[in-house]
C-alpha positions, 0 to 999 in steps of 0.5 A: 500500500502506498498513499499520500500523506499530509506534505511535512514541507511545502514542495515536498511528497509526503507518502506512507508505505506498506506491505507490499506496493504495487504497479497500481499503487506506482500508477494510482499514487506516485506517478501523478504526484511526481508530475505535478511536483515538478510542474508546480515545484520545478523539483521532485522531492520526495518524503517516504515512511514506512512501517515494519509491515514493508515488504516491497513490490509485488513481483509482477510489479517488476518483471520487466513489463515496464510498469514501475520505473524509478521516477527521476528525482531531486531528493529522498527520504525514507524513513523507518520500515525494516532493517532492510530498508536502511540497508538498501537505501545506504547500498543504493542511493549511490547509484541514484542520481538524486540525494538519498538518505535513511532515518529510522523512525525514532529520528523523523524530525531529522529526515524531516529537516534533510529534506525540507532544507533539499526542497528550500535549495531548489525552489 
């Protein structure tokens, strides 16, 4: 499940994730808030808490169908979910070519500063 939440910070995408996210929820959820961030922000940044339900994407989700892509961005936060979250994300985000960084749930208020201070660079 994914789902857009409150925005913690002006130009910033606020969602919440669970169990296991599909293309739908990429479809349904994402790919429009992206396009409208960047349209109105010039920027996408983007702010994402899990819970330790988080499993990741379906399967089918991924399977080369093209379906779900990694959306091109400026900056992202995750924060919380499993371990294994943080451990992705720390051996990932250099190969992306946005920001990325990882705060487990306990710090929310530092990923929150992390990325309002990346949102307040752009706009």
């Amino acid at each position: 499940m994914l789902c857009q939440i409150s925005d913690i910070a002006k130009g910033v995408i606020s969602l919440f994730v669970s169990g296991r996210l599909s293309a739908k929820d990429y479809r349904a959820c994402l790919q429009p808030a992206i396009k409208s961030y960047r349209k109105d922000w010039g920027q996408v940044c983007l702010y994402i808490e899990a819970d330790v339900l988080l499993e990741g994407w379906e399967f089918g989700s991924l399977t080369g169908s093209g379906e779900v892509q990694l959306p091109e961005f400026d900056a992202l936060v995750f924060v919380g979910g499993p371990d294994w979250v943080g451990n992705s994300v720390r051996l990932m985000g250099p190969f992306m070519q946005g920001e990325v960084a990882w705060f487990p749930l306990a710090q929310k208020q530092d990923a929150i500063n992390w990325i309002t201070k990346r949102s307040q660079h752009k706009a």
